[in-house]
Kinemage of the C-alpha trace (Angstrom):
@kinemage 1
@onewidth
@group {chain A} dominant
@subgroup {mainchain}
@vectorlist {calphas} color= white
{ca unk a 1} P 59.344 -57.972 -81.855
{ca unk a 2} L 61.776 -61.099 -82.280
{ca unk a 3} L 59.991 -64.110 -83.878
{ca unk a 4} L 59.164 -65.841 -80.647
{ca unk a 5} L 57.114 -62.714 -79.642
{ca unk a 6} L 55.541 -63.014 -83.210
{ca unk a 7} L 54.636 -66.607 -82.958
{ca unk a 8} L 52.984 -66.031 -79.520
{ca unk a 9} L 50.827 -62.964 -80.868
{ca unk a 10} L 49.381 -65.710 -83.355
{ca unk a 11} L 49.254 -68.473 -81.127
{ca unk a 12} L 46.884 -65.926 -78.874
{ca unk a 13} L 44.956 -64.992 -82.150
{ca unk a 14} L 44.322 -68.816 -83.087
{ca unk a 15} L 43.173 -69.142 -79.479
{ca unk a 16} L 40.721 -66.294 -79.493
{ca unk a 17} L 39.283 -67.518 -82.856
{ca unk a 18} L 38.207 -71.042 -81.365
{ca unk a 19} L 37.044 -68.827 -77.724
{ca unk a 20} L 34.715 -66.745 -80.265
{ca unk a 21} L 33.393 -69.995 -81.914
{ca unk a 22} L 34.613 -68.994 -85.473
{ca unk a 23} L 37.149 -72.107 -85.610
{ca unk a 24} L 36.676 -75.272 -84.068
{ca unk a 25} L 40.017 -76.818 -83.442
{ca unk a 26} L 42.544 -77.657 -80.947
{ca unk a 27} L 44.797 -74.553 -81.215
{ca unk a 28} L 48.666 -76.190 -81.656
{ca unk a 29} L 50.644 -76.033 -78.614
{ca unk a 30} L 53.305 -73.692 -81.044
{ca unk a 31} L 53.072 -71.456 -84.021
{ca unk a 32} L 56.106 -71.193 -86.780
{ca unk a 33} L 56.599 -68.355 -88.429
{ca unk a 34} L 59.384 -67.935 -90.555
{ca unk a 35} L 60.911 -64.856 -92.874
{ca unk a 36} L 59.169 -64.940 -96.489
{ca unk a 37} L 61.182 -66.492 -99.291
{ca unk a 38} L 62.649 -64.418 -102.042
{ca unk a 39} L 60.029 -62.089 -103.300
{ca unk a 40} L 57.670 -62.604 -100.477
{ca unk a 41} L 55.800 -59.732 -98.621
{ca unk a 42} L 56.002 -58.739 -95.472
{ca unk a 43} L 58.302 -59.139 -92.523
{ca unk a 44} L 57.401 -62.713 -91.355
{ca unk a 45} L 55.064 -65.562 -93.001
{ca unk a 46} L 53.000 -68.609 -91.235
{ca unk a 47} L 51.471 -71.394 -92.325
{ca unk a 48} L 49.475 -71.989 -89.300
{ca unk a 49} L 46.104 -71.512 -91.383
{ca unk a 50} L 46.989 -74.517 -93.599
{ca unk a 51} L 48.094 -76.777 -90.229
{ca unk a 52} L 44.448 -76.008 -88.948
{ca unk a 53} L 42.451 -76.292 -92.207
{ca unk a 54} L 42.004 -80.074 -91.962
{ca unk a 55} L 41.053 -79.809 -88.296
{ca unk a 56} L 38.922 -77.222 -87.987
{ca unk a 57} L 37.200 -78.607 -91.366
{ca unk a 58} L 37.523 -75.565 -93.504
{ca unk a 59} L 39.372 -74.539 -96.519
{ca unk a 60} L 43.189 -73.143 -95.483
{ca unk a 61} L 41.818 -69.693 -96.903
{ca unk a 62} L 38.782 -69.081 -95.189
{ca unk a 63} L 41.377 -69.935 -91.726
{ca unk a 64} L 43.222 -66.848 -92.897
{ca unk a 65} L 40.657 -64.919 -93.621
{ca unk a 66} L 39.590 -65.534 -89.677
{ca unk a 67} L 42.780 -65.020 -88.533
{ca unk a 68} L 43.780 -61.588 -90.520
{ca unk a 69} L 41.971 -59.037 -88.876
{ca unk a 70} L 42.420 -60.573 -85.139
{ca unk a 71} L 46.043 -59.913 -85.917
{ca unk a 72} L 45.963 -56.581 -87.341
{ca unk a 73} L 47.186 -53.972 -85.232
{ca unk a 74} L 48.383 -56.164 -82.253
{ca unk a 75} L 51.786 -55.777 -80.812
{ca unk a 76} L 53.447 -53.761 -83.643
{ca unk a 77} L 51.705 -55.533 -86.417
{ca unk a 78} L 51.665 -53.454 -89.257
{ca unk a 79} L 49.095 -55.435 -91.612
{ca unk a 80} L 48.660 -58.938 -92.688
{ca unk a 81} L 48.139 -60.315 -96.672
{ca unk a 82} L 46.504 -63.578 -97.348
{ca unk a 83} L 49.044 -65.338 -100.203
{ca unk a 84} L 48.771 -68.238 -101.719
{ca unk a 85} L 47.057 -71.100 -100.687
{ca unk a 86} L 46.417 -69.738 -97.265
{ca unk a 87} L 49.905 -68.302 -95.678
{ca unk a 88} L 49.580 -65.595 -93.607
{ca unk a 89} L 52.285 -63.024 -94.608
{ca unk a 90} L 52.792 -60.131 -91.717
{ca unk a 91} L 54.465 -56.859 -91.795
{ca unk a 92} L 55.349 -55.204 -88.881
{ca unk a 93} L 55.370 -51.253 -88.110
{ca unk a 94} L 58.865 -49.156 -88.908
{ca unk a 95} L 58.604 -48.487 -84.673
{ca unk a 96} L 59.055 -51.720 -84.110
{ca unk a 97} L 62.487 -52.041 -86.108
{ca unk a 98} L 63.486 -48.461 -85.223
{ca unk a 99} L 63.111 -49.038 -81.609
{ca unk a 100} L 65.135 -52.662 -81.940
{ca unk a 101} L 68.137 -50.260 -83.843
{ca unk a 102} L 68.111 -47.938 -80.796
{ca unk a 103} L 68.257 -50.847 -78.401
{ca unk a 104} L 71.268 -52.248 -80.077
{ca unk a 105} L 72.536 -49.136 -80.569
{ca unk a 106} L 72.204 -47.980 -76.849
{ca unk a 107} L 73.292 -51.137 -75.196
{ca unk a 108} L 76.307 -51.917 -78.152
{ca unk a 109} L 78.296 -54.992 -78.173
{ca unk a 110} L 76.461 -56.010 -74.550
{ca unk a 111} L 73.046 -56.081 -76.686
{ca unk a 112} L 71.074 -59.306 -74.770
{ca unk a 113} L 73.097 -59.283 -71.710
{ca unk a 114} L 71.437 -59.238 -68.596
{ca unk a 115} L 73.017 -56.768 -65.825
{ca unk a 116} L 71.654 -57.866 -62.667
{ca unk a 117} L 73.130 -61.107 -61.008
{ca unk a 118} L 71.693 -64.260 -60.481
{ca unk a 119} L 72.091 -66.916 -58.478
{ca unk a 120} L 70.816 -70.873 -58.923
{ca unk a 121} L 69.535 -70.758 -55.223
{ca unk a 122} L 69.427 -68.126 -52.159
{ca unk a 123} L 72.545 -67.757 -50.503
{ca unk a 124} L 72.101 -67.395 -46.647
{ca unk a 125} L 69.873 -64.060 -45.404
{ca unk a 126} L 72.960 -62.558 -43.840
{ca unk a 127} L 75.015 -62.978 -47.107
{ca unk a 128} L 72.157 -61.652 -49.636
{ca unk a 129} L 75.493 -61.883 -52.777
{ca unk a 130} L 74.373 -64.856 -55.488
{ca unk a 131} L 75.758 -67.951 -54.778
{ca unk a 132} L 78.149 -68.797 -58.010
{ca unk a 133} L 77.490 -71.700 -60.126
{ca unk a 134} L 80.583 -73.967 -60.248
{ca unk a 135} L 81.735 -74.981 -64.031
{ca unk a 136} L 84.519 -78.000 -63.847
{ca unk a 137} L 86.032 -79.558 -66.835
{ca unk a 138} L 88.699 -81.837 -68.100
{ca unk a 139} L 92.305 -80.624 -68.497
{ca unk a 140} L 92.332 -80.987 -72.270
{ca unk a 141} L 92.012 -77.818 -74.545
{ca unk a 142} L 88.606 -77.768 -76.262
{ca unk a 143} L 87.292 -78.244 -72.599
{ca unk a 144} L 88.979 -75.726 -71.162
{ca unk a 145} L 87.874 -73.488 -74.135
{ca unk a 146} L 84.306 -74.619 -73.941
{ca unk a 147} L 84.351 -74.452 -70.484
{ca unk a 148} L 85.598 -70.315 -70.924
{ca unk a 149} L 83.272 -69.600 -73.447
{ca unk a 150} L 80.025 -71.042 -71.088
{ca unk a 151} L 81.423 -69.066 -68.914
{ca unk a 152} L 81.354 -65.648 -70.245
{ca unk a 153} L 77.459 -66.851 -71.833
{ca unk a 154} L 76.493 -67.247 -67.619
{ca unk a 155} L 77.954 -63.998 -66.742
{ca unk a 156} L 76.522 -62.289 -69.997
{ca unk a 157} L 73.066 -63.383 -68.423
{ca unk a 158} L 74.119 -62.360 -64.889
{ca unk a 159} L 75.163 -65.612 -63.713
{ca unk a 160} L 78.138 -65.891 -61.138
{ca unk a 161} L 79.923 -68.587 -61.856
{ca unk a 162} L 83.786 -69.906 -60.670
{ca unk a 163} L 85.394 -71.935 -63.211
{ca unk a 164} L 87.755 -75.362 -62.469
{ca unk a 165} L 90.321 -77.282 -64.388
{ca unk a 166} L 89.934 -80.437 -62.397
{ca unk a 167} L 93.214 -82.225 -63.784
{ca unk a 168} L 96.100 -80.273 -61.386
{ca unk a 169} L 98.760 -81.554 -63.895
{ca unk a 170} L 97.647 -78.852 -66.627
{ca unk a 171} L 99.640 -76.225 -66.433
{ca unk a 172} L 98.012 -72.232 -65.990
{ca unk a 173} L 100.073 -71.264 -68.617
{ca unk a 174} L 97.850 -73.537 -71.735
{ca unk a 175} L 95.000 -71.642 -70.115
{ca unk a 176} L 96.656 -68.300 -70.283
{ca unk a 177} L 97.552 -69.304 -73.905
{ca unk a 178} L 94.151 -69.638 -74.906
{ca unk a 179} L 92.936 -67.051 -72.971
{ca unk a 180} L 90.887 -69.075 -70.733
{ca unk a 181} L 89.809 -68.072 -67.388
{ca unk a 182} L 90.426 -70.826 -65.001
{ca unk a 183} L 89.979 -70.046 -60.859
{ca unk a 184} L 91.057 -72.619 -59.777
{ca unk a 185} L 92.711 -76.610 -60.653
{ca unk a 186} L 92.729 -79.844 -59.247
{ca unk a 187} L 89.378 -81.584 -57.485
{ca unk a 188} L 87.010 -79.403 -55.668
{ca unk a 189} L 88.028 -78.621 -52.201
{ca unk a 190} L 91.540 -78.897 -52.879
{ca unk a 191} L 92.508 -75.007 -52.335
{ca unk a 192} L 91.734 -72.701 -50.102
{ca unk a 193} L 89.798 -70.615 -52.542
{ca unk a 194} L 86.590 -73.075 -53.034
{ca unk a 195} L 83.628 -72.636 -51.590
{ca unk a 196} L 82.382 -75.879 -51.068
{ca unk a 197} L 79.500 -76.636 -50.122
{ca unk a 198} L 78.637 -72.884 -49.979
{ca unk a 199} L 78.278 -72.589 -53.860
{ca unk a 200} L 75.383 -74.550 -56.222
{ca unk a 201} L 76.284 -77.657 -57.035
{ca unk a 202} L 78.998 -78.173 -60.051
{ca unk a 203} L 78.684 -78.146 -63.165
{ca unk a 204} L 80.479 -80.608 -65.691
{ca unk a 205} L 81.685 -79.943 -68.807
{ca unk a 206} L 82.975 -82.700 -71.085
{ca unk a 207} L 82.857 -82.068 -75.067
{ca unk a 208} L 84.091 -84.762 -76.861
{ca unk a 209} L 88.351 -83.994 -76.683
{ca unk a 210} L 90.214 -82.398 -80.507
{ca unk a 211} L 92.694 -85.132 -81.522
{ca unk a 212} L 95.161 -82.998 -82.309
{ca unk a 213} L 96.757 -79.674 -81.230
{ca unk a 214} L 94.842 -76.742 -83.075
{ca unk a 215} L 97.255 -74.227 -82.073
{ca unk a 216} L 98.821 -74.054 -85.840
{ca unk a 217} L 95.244 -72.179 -86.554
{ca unk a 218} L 95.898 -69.440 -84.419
{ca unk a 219} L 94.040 -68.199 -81.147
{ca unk a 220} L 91.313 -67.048 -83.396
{ca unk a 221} L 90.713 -70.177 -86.218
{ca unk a 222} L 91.433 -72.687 -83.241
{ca unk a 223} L 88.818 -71.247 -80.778
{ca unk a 224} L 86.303 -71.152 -83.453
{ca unk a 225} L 87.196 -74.940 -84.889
{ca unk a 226} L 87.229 -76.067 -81.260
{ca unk a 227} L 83.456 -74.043 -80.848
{ca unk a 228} L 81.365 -74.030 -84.045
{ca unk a 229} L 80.515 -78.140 -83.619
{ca unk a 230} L 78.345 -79.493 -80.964
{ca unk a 231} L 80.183 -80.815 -78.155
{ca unk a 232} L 79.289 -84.156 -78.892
{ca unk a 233} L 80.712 -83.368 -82.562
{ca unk a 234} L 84.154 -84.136 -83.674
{ca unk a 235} L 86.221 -81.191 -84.183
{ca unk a 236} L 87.932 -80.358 -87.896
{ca unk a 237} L 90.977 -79.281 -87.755
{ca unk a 238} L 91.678 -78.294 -91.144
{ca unk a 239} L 93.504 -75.234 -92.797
{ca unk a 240} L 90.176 -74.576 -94.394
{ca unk a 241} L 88.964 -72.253 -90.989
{ca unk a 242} L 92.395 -69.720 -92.485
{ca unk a 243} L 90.972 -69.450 -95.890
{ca unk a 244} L 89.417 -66.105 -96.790
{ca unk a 245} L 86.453 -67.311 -98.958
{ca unk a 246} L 82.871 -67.619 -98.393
{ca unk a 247} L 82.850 -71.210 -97.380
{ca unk a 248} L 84.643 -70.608 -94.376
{ca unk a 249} L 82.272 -69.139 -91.681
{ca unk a 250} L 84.437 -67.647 -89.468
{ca unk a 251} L 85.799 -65.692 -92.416
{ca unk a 252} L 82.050 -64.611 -93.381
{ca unk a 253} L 81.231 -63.244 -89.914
{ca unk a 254} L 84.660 -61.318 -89.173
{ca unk a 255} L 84.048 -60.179 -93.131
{ca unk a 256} L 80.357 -58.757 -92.673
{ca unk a 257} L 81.866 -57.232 -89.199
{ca unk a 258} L 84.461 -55.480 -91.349
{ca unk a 259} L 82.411 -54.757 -93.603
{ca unk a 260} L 79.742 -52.661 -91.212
{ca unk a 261} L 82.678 -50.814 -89.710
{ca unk a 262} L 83.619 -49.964 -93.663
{ca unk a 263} L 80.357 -48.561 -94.743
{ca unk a 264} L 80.274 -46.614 -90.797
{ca unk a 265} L 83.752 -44.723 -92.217
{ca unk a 266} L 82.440 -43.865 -95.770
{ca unk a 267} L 79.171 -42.729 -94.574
{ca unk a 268} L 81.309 -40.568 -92.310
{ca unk a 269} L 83.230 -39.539 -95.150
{ca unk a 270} L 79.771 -38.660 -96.900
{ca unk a 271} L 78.574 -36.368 -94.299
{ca unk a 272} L 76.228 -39.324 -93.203
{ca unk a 273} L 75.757 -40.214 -89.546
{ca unk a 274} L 73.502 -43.202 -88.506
{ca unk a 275} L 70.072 -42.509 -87.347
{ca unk a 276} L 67.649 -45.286 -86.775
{ca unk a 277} L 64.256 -45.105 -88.974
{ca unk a 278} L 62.537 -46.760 -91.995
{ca unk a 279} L 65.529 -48.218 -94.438
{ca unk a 280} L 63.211 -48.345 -97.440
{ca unk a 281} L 64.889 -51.651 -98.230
{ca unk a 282} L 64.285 -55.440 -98.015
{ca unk a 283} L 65.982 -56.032 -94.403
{ca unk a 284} L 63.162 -58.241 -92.064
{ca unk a 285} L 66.251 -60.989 -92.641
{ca unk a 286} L 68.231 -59.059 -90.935
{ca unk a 287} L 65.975 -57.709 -88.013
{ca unk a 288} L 65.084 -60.814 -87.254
{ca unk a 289} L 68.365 -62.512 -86.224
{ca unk a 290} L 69.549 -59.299 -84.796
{ca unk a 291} L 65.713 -58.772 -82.300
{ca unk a 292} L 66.624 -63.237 -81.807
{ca unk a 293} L 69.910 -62.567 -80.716
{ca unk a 294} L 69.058 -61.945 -77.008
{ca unk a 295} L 67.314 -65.523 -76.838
{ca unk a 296} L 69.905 -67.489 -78.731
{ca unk a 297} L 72.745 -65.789 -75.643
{ca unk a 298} L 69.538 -66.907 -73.152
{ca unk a 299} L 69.375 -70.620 -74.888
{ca unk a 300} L 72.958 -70.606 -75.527
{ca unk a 301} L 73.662 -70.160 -71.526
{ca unk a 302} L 70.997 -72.426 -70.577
{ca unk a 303} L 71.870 -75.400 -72.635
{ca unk a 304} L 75.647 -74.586 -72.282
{ca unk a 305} L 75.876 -74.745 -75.673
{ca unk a 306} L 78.701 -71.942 -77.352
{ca unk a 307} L 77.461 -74.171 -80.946
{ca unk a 308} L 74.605 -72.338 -80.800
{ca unk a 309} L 75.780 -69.103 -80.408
{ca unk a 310} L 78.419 -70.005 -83.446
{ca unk a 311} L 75.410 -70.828 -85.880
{ca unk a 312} L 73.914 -67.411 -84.384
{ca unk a 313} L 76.348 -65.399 -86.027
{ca unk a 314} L 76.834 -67.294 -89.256
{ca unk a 315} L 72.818 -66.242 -89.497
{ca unk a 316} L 73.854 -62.756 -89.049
{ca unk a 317} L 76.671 -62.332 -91.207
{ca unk a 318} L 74.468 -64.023 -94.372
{ca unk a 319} L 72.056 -61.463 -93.517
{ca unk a 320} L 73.935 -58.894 -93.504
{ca unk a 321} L 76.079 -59.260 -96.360
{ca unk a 322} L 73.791 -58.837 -98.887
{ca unk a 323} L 71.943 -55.738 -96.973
{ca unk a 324} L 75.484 -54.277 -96.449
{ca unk a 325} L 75.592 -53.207 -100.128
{ca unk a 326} L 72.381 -51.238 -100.107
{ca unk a 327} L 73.686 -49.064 -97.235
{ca unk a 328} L 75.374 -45.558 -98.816
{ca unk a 329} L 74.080 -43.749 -102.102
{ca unk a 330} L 75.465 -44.951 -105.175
{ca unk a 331} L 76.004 -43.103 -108.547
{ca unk a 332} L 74.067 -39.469 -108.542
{ca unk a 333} L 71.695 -40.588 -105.759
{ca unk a 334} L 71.456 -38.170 -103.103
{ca unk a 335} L 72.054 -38.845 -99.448
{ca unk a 336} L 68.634 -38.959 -97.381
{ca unk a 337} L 66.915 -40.602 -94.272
{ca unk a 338} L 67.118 -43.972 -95.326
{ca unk a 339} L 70.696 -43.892 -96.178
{ca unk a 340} L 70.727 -42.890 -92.194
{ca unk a 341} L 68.670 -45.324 -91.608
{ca unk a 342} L 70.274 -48.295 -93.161
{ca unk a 343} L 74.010 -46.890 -91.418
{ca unk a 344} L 72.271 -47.132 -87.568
{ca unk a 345} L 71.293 -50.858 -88.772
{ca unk a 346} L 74.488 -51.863 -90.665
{ca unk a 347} L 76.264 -50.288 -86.926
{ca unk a 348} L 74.058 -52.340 -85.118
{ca unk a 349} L 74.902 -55.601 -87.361
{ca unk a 350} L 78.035 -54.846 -86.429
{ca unk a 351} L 77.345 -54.484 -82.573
{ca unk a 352} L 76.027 -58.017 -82.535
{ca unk a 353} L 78.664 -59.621 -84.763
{ca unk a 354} L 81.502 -57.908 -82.189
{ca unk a 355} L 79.590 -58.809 -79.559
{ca unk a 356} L 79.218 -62.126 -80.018
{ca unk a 357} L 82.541 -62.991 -81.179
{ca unk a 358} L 83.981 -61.167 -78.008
{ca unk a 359} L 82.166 -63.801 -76.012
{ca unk a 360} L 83.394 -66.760 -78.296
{ca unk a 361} L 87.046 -64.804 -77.013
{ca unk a 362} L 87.528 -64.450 -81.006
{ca unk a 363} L 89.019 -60.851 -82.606
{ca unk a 364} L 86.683 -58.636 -84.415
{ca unk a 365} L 88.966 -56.788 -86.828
{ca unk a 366} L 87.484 -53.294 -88.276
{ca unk a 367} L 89.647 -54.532 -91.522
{ca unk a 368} L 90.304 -57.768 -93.112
């Protein structure tokens, strides 16, 4: 359950209290839930009975209390505690998590992609193929980079799409450079190639240009200085995306990567294979981003917005540092289930954080 799904099942909870008569309030067109700070119970935690307490005209607890045992037991919820001044603090069932682990583990670094192809509109009923979505851009690089990465988002979620450089004067060979997938250059129309009118209508991507030439940082560094701000952001470019230290997030996601693929060989080396199941450790941080990492591809593609997907990771890789250590047996602790357990979910970090960076057309190194 990712934590839209969660903050739906409350949302329907809140409604059925105020069908039932037991709270009289306009239920909130959205719920928030949020992972518990440090030392807090459960997998997620809402303050949605303290939003309604002034409405509904009743203490924040007694909106808990009303709330608790409507949520108990639905859609993988485990059980819910009442803390504090009324926040609702939920834990969800192991099957839940172990059934996320197999799904990453099953579908691997093409976790939240969508297989079947889509089209913007019907094509013709003698040509039933998906008409492809036409993505132009400028000729400078972060464009053509942007334009790439939004790219391989659409076709992650099944989209066809044709990509154009509309300034002819760029040569193929910057695009082959940076790795970019380009069909075609110069206005629409002007090869033989387009589709016209045929396709959806285009497309336009224009992020705000690099001054500068960010090829000193590498393929790697420059992609993700040219990606990590909004397009309407200016872009850094800095030696600091090189430096191997925490403050530089591209280092901390290829590092927690590396780091998932390290724990995968020495739990080999152990005797240990990965086997999804309860980790007996403090990871609902960590499921979390990795069940939202479908919807942040989805919202990524929609918005055509590679930022997002960026931040995505950075989430991942802070969550997964810290669990990364709990993984193997340390000292004279024996090997057991939950060391399994915690390998499948370190592999499956490491799915996601190859995954994505794939589509961002950055490296994933298994050592750094």
């Amino acid at each position: 359950m990712t934590s839209v799904d969660l903050s739906r099942t409350v949302l329907r909870a809140v409604r059925r209290a105020v069908d039932d008569g037991e709270l009289r309030v306009e239920p909130p067109e959205r719920v928030v839930v949020t992972t518990p700070g440090g030392g807090g119970w459960g997998d997620y935690a809402t303050n949605v009975a303290l939003q309604l307490a002034r409405p509904a005209g009743q203490p924040a607890l007694r909106v808990a209390e009303i709330l608790r045992p409507r949520l108990i037991g639905l859609d993988g919820i485990d059980d819910v505690l009442v803390t504090g001044p009324g926040f609702l603090n939920i834990r969800l069932r192991d099957t839940v998590s172990v059934d996320l682990v197999h799904d990453i583990l099953r579908r691997g670094t093409r976790y939240g992609f969508v297989d079947a192809p889509q089209g913007f509109r019907s094509g013709p009923p003698a040509s039933p193929a998906p008409l492809p979505l036409p993505l132009h851009s400028p000729g400078d690089v972060r464009s053509l980079v942007v334009m790439d990465v939004v790219a391989r988002l659409l076709r992650a979620q099944g989209v066809v799409v044709r990509t154009r450089c509309l300034d002819s004067s760029v040569a193929p060979s910057l695009a082959d450079q940076w790795g970019v997938r380009v069909d075609g250059y110069g206005a629409a129309g002007s090869d033989t190639s387009d589709l016209g009118a045929l396709s959806s209508p285009p497309c336009s991507l224009q992020p705000r240009p690099c001054s500068g030439d960010p090829l000193f940082l590498g393929i790697d560094a420059g992609r993700w200085a040219l990606l990590h701000p909004a397009p309407h952001d200016a872009v850094r470019l800095t030696g600091d995306h090189l430096v191997q230290r925490e403050s530089n997030p591209l280092f901390r996601v290829r590092y927690a990567h590396a780091r998932a693929r390290a724990v995968l060989r020495n739990g080999s080396e152990l005797g240990l294979a990965p086997r999804p199941g309860a980790t007996g450790v403090a990871d609902a941080a960590l499921l979390a981003v990795l069940a939202d990492h479908p919807r942040v591809l989805r919202r990524a593609a929609e918005t055509r917005a590679p930022d997002r997907l960026t931040r995505h990771l950075v989430a991942v890789a802070d969550a997964a540092l810290p669990f990364l250590v709990t993984v193997l047996p340390r000292g004279d602790e024996k090997p057991s289930a939950a060391h399994r357990a915690r390998l499948a979910l370190a592999e499956a970090a490491g799915a996601v954080l190859a995954g994505g960076l794939s589509l961002l057309g950055i490296d994933a190194p298994d050592h750094l």
